[in-house]
PQR file with spaces between the fields and no chain letter, atoms N, CA, C, O and H, PARSE charges and radii, in Angstrom:
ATOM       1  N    UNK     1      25.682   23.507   75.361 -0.4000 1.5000
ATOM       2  CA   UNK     1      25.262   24.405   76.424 -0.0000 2.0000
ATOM       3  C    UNK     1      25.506   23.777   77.798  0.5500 1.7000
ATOM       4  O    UNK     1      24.962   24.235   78.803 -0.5500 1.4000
ATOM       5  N    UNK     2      26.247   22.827   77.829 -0.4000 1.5000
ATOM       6  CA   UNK     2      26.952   22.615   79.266 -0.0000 2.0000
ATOM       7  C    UNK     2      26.714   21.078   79.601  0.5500 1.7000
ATOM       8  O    UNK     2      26.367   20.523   78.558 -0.5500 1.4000
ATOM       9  H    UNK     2      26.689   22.455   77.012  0.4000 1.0000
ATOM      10  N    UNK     3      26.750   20.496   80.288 -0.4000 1.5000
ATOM      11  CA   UNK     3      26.295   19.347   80.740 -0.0000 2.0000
ATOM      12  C    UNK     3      24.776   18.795   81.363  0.5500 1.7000
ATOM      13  O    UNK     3      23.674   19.332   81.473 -0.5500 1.4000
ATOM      14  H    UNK     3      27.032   20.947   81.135  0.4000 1.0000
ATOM      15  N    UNK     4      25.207   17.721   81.637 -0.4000 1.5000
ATOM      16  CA   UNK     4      23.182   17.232   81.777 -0.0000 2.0000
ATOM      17  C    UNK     4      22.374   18.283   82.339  0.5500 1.7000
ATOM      18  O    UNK     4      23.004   19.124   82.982 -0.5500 1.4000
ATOM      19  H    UNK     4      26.102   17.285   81.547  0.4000 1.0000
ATOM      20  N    UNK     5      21.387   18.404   82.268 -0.4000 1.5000
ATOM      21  CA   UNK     5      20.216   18.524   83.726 -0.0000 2.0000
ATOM      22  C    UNK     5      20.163   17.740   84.056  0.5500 1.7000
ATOM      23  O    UNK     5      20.920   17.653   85.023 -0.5500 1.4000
ATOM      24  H    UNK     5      20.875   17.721   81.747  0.4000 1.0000
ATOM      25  N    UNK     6      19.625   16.830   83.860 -0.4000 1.5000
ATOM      26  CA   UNK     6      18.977   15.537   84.660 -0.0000 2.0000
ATOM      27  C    UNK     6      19.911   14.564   84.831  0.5500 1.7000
ATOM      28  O    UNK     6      20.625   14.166   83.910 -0.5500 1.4000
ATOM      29  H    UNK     6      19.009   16.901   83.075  0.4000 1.0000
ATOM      30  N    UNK     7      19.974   13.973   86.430 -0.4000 1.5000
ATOM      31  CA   UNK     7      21.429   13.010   86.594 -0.0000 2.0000
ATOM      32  C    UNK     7      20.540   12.143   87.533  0.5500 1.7000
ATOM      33  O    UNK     7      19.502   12.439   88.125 -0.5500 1.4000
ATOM      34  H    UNK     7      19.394   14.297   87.178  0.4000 1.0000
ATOM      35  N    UNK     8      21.148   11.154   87.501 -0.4000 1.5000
ATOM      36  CA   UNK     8      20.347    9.507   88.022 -0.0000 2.0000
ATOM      37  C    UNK     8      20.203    9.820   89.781  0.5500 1.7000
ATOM      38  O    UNK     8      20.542   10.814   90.423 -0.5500 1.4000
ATOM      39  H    UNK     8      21.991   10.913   87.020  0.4000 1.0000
ATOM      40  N    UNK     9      19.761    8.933   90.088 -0.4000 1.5000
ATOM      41  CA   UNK     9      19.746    9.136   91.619 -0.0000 2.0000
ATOM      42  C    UNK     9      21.217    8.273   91.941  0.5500 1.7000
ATOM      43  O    UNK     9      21.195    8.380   93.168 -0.5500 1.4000
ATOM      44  H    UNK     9      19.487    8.125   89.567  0.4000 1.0000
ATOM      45  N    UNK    10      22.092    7.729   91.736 -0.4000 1.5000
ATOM      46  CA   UNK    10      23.121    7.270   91.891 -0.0000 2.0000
ATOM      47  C    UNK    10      23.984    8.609   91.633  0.5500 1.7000
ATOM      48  O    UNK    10      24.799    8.807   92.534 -0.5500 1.4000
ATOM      49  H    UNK    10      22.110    7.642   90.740  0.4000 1.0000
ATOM      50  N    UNK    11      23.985    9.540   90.636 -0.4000 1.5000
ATOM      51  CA   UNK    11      24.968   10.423   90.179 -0.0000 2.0000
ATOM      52  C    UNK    11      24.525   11.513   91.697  0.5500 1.7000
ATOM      53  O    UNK    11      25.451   12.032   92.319 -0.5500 1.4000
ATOM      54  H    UNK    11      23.323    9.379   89.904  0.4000 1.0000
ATOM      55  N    UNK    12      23.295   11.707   92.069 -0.4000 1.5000
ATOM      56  CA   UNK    12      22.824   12.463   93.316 -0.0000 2.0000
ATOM      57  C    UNK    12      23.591   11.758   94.150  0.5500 1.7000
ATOM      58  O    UNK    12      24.410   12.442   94.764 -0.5500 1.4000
ATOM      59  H    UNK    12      22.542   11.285   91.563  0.4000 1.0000
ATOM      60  N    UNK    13      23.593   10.714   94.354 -0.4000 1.5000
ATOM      61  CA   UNK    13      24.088   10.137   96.195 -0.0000 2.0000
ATOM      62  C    UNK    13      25.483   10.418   96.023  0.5500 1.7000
ATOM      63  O    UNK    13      25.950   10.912   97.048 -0.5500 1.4000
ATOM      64  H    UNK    13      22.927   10.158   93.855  0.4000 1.0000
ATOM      65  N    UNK    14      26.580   10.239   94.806 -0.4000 1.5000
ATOM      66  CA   UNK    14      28.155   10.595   94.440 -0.0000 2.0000
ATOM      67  C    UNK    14      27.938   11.811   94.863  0.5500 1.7000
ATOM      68  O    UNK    14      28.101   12.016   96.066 -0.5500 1.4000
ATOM      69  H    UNK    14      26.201    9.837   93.972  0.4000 1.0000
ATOM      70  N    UNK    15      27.514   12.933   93.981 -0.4000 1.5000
ATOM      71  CA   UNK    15      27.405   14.582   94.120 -0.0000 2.0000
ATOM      72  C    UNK    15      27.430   14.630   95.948  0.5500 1.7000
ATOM      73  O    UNK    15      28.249   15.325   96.550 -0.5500 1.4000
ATOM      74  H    UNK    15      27.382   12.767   93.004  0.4000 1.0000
ATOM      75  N    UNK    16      26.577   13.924   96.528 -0.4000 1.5000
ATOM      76  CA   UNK    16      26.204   14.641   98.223 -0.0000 2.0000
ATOM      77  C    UNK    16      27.032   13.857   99.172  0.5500 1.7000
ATOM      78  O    UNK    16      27.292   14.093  100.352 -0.5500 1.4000
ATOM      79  H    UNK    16      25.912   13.360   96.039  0.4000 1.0000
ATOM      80  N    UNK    17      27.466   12.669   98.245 -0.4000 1.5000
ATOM      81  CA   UNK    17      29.147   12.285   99.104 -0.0000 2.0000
ATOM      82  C    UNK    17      30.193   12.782   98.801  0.5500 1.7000
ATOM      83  O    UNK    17      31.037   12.869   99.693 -0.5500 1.4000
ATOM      84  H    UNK    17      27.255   12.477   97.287  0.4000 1.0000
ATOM      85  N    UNK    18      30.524   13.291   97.433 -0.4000 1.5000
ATOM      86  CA   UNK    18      31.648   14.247   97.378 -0.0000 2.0000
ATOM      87  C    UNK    18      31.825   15.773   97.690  0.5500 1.7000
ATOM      88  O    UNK    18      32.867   16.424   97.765 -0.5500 1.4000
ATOM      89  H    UNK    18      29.839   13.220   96.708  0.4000 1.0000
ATOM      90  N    UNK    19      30.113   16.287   97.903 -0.4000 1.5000
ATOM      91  CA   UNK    19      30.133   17.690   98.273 -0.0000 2.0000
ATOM      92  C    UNK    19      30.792   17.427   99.896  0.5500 1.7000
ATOM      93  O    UNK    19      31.801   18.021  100.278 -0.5500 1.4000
ATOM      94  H    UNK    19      29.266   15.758   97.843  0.4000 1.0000
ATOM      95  N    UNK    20      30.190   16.641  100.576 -0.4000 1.5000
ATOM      96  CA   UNK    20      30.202   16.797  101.944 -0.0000 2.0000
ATOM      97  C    UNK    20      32.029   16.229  102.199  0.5500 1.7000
ATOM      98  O    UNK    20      32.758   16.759  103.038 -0.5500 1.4000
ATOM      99  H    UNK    20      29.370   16.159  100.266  0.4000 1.0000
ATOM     100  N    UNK    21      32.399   15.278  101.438 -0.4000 1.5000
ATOM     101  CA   UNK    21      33.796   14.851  101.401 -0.0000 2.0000
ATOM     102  C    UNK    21      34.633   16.547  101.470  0.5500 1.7000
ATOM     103  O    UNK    21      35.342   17.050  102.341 -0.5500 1.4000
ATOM     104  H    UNK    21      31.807   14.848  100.757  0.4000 1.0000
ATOM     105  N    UNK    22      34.131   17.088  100.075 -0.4000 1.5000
ATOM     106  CA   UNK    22      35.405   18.164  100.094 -0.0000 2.0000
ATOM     107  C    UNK    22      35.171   19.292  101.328  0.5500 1.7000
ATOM     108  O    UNK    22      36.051   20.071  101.695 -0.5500 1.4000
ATOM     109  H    UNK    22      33.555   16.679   99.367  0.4000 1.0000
ATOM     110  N    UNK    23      34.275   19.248  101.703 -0.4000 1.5000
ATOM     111  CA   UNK    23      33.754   20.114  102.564 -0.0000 2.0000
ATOM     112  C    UNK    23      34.119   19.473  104.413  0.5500 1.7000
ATOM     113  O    UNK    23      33.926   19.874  105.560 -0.5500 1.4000
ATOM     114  H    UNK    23      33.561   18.615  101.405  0.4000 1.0000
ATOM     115  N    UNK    24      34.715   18.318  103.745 -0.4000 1.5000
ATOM     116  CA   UNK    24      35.596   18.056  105.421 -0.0000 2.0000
ATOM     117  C    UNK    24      34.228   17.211  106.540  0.5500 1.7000
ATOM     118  O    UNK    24      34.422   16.720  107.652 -0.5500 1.4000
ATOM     119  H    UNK    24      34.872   17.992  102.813  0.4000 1.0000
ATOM     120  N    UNK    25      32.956   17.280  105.804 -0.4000 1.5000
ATOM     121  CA   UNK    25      32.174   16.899  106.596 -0.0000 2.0000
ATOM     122  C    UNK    25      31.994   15.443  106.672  0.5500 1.7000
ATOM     123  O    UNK    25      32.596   14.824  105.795 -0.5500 1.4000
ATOM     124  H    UNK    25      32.799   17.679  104.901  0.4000 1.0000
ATOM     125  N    UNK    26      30.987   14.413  107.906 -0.4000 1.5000
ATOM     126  CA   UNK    26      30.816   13.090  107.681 -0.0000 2.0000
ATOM     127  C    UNK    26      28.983   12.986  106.747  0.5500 1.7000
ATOM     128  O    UNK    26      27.985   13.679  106.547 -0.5500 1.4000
ATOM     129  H    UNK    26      30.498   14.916  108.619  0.4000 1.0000
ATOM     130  N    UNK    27      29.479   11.769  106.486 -0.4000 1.5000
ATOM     131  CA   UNK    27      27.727   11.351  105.456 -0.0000 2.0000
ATOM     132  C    UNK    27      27.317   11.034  106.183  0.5500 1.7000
ATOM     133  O    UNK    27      27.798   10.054  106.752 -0.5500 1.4000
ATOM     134  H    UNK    27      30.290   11.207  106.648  0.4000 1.0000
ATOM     135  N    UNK    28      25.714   11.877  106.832 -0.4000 1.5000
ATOM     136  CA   UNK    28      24.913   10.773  107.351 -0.0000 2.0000
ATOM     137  C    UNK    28      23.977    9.818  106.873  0.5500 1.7000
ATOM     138  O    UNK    28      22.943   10.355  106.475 -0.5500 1.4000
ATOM     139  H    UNK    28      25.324   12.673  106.369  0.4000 1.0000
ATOM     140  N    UNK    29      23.998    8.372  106.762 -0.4000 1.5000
ATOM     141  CA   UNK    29      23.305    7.663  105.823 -0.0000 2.0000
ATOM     142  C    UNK    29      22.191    7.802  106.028  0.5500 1.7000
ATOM     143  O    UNK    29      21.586    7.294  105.084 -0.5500 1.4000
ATOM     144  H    UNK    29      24.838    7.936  107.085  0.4000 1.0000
ATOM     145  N    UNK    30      21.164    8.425  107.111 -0.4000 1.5000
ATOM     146  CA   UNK    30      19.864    8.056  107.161 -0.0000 2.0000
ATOM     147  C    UNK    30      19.398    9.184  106.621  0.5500 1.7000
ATOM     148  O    UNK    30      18.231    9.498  106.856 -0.5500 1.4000
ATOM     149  H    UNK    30      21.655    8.838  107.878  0.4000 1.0000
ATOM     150  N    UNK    31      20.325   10.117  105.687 -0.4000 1.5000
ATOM     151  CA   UNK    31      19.741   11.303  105.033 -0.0000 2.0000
ATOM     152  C    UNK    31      19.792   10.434  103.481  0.5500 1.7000
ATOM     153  O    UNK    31      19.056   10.889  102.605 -0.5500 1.4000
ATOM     154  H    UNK    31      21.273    9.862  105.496  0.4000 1.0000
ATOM     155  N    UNK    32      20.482    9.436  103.202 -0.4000 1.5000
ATOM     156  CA   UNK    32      20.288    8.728  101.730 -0.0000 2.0000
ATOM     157  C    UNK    32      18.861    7.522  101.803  0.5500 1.7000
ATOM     158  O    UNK    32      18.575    6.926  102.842 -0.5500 1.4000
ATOM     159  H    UNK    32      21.079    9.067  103.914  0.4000 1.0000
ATOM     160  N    UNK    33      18.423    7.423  101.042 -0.4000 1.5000
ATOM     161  CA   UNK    33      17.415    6.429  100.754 -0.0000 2.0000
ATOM     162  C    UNK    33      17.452    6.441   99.116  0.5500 1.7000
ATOM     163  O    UNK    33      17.148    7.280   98.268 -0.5500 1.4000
ATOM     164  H    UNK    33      18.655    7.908  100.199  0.4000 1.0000
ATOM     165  N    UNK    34      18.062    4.874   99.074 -0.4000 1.5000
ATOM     166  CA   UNK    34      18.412    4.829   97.851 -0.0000 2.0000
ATOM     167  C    UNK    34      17.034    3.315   97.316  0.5500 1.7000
ATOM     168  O    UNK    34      17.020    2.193   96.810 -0.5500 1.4000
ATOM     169  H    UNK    34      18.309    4.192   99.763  0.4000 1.0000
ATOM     170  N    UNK    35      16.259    4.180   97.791 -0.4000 1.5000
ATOM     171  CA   UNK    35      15.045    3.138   97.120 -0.0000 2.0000
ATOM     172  C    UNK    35      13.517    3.733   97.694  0.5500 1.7000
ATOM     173  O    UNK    35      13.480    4.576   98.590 -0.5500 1.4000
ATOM     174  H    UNK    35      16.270    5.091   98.202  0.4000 1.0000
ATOM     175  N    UNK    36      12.178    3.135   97.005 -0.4000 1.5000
ATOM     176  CA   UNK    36      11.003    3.725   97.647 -0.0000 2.0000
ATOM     177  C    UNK    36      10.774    4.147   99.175  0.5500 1.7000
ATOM     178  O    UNK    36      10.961    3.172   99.903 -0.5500 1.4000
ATOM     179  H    UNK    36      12.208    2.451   96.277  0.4000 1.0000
ATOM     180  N    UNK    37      10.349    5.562  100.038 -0.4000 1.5000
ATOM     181  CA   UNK    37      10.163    5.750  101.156 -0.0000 2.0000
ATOM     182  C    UNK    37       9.223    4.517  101.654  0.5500 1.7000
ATOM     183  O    UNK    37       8.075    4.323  101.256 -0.5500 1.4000
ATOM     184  H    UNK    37      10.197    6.354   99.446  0.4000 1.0000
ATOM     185  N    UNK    38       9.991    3.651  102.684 -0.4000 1.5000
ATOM     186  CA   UNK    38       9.061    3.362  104.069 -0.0000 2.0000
ATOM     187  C    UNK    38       8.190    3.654  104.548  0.5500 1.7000
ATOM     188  O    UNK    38       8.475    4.530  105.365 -0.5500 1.4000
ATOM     189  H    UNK    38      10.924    3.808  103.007  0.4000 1.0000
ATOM     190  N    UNK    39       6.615    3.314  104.545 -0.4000 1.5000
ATOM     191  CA   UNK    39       5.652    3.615  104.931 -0.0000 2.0000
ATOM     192  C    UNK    39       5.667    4.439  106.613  0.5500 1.7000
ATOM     193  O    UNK    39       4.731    5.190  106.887 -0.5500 1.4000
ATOM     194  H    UNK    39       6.383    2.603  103.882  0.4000 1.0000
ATOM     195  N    UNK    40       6.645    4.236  107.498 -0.4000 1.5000
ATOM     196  CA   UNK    40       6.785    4.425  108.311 -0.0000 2.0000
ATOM     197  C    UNK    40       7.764    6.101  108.329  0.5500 1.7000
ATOM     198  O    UNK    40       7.580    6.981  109.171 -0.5500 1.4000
ATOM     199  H    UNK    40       7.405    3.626  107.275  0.4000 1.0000
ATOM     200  N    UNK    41       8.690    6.168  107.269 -0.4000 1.5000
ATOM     201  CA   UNK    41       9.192    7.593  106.995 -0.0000 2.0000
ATOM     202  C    UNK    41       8.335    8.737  106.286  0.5500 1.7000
ATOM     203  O    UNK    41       8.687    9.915  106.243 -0.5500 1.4000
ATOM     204  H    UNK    41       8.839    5.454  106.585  0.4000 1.0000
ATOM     205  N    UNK    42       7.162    8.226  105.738 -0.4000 1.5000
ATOM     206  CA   UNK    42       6.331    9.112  105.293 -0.0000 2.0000
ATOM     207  C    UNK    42       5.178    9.483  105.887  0.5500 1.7000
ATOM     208  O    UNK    42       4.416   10.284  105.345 -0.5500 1.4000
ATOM     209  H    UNK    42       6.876    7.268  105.773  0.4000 1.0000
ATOM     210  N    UNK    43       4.989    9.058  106.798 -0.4000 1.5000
ATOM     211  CA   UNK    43       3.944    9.074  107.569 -0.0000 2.0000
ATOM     212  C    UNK    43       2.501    8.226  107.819  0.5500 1.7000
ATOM     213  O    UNK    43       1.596    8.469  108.618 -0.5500 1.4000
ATOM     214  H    UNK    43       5.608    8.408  107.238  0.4000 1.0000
ATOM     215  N    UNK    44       2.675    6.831  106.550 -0.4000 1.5000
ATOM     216  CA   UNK    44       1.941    5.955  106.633 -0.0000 2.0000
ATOM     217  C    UNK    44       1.272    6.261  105.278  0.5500 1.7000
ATOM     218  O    UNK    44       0.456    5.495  104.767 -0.5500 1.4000
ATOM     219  H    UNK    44       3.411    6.634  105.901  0.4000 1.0000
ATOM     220  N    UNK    45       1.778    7.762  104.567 -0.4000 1.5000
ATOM     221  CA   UNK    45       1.067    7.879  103.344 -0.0000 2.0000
ATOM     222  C    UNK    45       1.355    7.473  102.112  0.5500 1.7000
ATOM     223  O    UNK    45       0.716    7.574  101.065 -0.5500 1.4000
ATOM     224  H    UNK    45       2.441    8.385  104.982  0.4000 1.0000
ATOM     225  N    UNK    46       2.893    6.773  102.474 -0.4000 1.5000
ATOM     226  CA   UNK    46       3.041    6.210  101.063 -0.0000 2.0000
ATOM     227  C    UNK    46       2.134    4.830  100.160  0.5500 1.7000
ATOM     228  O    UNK    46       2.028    3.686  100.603 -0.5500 1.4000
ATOM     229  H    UNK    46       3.411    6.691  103.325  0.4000 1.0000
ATOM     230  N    UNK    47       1.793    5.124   99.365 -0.4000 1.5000
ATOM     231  CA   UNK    47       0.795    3.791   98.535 -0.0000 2.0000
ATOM     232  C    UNK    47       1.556    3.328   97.542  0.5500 1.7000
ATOM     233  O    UNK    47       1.231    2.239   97.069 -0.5500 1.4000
ATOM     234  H    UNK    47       1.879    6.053   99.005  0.4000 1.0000
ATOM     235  N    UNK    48       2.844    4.090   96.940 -0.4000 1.5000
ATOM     236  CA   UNK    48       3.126    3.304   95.589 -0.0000 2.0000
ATOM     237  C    UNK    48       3.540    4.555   94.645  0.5500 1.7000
ATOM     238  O    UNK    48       3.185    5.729   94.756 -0.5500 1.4000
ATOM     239  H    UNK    48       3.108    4.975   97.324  0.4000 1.0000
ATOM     240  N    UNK    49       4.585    3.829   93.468 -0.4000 1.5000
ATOM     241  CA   UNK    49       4.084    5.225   92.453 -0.0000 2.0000
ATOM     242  C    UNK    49       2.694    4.644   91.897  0.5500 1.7000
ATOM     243  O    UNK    49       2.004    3.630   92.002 -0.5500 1.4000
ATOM     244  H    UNK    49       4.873    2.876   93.377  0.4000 1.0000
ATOM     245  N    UNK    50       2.691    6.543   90.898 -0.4000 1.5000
ATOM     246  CA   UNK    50       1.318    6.506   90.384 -0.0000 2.0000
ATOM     247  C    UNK    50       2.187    7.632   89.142  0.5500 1.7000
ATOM     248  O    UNK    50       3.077    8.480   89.068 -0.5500 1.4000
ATOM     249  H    UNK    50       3.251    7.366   90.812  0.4000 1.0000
ATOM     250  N    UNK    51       0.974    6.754   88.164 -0.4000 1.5000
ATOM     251  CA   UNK    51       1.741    7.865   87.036 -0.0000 2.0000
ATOM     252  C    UNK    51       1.386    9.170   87.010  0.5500 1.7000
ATOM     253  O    UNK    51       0.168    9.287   87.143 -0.5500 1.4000
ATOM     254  H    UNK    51       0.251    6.065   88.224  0.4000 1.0000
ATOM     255  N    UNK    52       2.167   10.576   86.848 -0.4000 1.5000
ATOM     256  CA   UNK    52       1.697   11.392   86.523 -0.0000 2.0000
ATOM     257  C    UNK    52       1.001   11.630   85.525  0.5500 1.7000
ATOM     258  O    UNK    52       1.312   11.419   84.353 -0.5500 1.4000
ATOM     259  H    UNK    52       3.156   10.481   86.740  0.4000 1.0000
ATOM     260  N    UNK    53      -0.380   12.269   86.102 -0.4000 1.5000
ATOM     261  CA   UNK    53      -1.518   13.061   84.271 -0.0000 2.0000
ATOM     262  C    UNK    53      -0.740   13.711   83.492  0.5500 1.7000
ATOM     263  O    UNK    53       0.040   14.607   83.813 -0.5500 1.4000
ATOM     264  H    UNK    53      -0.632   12.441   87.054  0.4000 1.0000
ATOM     265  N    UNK    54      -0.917   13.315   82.549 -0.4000 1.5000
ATOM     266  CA   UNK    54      -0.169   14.454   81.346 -0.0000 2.0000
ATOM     267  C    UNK    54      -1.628   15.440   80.822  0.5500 1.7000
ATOM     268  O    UNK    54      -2.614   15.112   80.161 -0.5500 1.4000
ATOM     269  H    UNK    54      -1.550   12.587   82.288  0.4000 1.0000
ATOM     270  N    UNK    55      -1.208   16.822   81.487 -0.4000 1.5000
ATOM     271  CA   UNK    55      -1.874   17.661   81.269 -0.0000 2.0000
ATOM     272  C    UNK    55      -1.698   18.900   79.947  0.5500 1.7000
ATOM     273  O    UNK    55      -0.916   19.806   80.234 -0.5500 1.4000
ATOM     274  H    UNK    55      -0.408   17.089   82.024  0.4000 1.0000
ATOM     275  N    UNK    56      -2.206   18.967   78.883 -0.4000 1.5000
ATOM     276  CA   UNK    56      -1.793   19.663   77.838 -0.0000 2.0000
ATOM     277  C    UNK    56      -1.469   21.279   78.993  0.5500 1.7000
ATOM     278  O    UNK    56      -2.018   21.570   80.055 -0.5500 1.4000
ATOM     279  H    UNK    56      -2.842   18.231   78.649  0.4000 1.0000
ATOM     280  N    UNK    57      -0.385   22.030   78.214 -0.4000 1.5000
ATOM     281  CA   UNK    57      -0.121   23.270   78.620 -0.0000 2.0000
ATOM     282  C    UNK    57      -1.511   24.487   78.679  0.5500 1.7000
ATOM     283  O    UNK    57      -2.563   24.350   78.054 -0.5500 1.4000
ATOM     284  H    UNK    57       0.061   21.794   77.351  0.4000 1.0000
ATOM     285  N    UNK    58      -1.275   25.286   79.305 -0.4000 1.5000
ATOM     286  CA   UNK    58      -2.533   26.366   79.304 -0.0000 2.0000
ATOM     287  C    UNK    58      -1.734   27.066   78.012  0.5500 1.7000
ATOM     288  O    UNK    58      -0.601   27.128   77.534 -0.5500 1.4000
ATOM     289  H    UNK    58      -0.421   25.397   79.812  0.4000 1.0000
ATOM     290  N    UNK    59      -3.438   27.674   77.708 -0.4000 1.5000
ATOM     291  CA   UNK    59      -3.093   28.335   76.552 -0.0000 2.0000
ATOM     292  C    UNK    59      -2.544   29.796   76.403  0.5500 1.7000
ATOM     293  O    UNK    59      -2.280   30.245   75.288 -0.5500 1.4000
ATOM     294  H    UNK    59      -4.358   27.624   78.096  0.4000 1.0000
């Protein structure tokens, strides 16, 4: 039924350099962050991951 859903954050940063490539446009890098947000880009709210609850489905 076709190829992945789910693609790495490396296969994302290729995809939004080759969309913008064929599309004639330049990359701006401060739209990539290829690692945890900067306390300072989030507004001071970043703490860390945290695992998501695994919540059983509604019934």
């Amino acid at each position: 039924m076709g190829g992945p859903s789910i693609f790495t954050a490396r296969e994302r940063e290729h995809g939004y350099r080759a969309a913008l490539a064929e599309a004639g446009l330049a990359v701006d890098e401060r739209l990539i962050a290829m690692s945890p947000p900067a306390p300072d880009r989030c507004g001071g709210r970043w703490t860390g991951w945290r695992p998501c609850p695994i919540r059983p489905p509604p019934c």
